[in-house]
N, C-alpha and C positions, 0 to 999 in steps of 0.2 A: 504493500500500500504506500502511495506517493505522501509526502508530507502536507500534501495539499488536500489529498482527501483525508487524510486522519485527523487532519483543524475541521475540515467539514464536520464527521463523523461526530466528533466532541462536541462540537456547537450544538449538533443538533440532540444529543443525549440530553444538554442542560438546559436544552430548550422549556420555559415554563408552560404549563397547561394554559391553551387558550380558552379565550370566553366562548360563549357560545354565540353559534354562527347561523343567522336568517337569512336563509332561502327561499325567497315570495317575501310578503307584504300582511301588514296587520288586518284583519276583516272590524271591520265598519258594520254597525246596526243599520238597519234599511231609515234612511232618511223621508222618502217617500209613503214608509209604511210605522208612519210612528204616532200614535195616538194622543191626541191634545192634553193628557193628560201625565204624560212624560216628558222630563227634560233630558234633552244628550250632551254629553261632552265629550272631555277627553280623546278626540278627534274623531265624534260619533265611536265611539265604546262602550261607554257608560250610558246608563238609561237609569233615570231614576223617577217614583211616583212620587211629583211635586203639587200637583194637580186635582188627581185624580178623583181623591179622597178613597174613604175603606170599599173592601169590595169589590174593588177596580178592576176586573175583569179581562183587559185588554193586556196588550202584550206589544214586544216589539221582534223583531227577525231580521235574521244577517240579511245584509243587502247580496250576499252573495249563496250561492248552492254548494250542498258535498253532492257530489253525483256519485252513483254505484260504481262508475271507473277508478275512483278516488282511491281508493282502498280503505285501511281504518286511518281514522282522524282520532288527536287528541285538541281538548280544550280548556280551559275553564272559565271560572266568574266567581270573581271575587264579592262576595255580599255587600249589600252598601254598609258603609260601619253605621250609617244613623236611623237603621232599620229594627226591626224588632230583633227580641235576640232569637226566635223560631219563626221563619218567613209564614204566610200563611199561599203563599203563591207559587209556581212552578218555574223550574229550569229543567231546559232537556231538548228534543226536538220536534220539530213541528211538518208535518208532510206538503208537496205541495201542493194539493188539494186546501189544505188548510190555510194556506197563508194570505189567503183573499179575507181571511176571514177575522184579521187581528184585533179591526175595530168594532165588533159585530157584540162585544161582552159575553165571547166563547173564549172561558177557560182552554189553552194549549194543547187539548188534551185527546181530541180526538180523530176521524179524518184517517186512521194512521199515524199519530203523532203517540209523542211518549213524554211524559211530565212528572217529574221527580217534584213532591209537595214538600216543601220545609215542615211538616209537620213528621215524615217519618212516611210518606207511602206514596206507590206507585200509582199513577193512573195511564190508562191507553183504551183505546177501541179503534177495530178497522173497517168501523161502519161510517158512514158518510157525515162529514162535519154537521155538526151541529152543539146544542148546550147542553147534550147528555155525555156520558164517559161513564168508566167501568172503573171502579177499584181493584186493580190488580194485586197489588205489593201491602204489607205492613209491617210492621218494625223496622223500616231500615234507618239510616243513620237523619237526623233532625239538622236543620241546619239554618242560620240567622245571619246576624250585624255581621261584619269581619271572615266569617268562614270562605273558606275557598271550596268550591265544587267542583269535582273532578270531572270530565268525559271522555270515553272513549267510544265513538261511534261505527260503526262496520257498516256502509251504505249499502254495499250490496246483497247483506242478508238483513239490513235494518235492527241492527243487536245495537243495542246502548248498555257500555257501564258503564257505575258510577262511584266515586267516592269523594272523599272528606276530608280535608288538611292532609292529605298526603298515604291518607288509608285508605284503599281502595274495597269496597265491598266484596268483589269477585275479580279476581286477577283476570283483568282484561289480555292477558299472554295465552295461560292455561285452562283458564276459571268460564264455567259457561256468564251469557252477558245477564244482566237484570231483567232484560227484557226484550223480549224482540215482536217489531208488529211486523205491518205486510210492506215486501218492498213495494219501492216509490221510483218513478220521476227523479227525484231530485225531494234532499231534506235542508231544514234551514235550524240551526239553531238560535235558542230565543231565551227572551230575558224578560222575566213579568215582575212586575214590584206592587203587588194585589192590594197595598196596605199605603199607608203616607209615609216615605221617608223610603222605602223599601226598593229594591233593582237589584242593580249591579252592572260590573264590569268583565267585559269579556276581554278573554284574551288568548290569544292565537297564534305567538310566536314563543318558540324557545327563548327568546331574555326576557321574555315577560312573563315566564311559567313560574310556580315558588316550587313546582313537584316536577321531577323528573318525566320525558316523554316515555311510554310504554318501550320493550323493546319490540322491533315489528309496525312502528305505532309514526306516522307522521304527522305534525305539527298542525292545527287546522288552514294554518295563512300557508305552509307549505307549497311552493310549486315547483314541477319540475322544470329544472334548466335547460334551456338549447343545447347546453354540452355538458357532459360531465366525466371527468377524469377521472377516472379510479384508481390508473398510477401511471409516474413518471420520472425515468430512469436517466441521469447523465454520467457519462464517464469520462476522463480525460486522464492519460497521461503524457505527460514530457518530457522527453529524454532531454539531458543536461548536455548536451553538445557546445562547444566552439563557440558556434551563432544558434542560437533559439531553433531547436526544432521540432516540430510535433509530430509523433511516431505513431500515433492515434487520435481522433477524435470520434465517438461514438454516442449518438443520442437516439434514445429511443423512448415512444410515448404509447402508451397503450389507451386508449379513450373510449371511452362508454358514451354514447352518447344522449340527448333528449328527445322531442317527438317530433323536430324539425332536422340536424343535423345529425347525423351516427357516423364518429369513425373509431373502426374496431379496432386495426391499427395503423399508426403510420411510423414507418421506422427511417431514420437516415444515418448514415455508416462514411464515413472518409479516412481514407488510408493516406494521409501525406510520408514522401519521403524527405529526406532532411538534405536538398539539395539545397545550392543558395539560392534557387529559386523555389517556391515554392511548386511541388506539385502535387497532384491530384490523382492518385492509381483508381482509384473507384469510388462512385461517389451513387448513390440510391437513393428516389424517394418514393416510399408505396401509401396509397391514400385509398381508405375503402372505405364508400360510403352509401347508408342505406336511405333511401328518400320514405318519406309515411304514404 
């Protein structure tokens, strides 16, 4: 090993752990579908019941869709701290059948939709939107002011788990989900604050998680890149000659790519000899690319 690569090697051993790294962009609560009785911030994030008064029935939803090509998504929502300390209102997802339906004073909850109640229980039904629903679930975990809720949603078989500051009810890896209705179109997850002071904050990127993403599990604002590297390999050495000579050069880059660009690999290879001129014995570039 050259001296050059062994400082490399080293460097890179005491390299510190980086932060974490967003891939896509934050999702935003549906500005066009938000009920007069909610205010948004936090650059449409937050939704909270300023309004509304008790009872408040309505709701709000991402301005954006998981679709069943998606795979599983994780998320959460951070409770409003100036809420009750047990919501009386739902987080979870909403189908989109349902999502015409947010200022209508239907509970989130049916349609095909899935609504985790701050009081400790599930509701779902996959009969046609309307102001009835079916109690599913009881005893599961209660949650208010401050708490954080966990999601893990699987679009394409419509399974939601859920958990709690960092406890997951059913291991969204191994663990069957809380729930599962009828797949959809496309689901939207939603933020209801039923009560005065009640909401929350969604969030959708790894630096804005407090709880680690599932393994298997991508981030909700998640998207995939045009390109993506999976690895990339440089070599170099230089023989100590007279006059500077390079006795190799070799780079080679193996790339995965996104749903635009694929190249699986491209390699290029230069043999110079150590004339005073420089030359060139062989020189290669192969480029393979898959169009969508």
């Amino acid at each position: 090993m050259s001296l050059l690569m062994m400082r490399a090697a080293l460097l890179a051993q005491g390299a510190a752990t980086a932060p974490p790294v967003d891939i896509g962009s934050a999702w935003q609560l549906d500005t066009a579908r938000r009920p007069a009785g909610y205010t948004l911030s936090d650059a449409n994030q937050t939704a909270v019941n300023t309004s509304g008064g008790g009872d408040y029935r309505r709701w709000v939803p991402t301005a954006r869709a998981i679709l069943p090509s998606d795979g599983k998504r994780y998320w959460e929502v951070r409770c409003a701290p100036g809420g009750a300390s047990s919501f009386d209102g739902y987080l979870g997802v909403v189908s989109e059948a349902m999502r015409s339906h947010f200022d209508e004073g239907w509970n989130p909850i049916s349609g095909g939709s899935i609504g985790w109640r701050g009081n400790g229980t599930l509701w779902s039904t996959n009969s046609a939107p309307s102001f009835n629903s079916i109690q599913q679930l009881v005893g599961l975990p209660t949650f208010g002011a401050g708490d954080v809720a966990m999601f893990v949603f699987d679009p394409a078989a419509a399974s939601l788990w859920i958990g709690k500051n960092g406890i997951w009810r059913d291991d969204p890896v191994s663990g069957a989900p809380a729930w599962t209705a009828a797949p959809g179109a496309a689901f939207y997850p939603q933020v209801q604050g039923r009560d005065p002071g009640d909401g929350g904050t969604l969030r959708s990127l790894r630096s804005q998680f407090s709880y680690p993403v599932p393994p298997g599990v991508q981030p909700l604002g998640f998207e995939d890149p045009d390109l993506r590297i999976y690895e990339a390999h440089a070599f170099i050495e230089i023989g100590w000659d007279t006059d500077l000579s390079v006795s190799e050069v070799a780079a080679w880059l193996d790339l995965g790519g996104g749903v635009r660009l694929t190249s699986n690999d491209v390699s290029l290879f230069l043999d110079h000899g150590g004339a005073p001129a420089l030359s060139a014995a062989h020189a290669a570039l192969y480029i393979e690319v898959e169009l969508p």
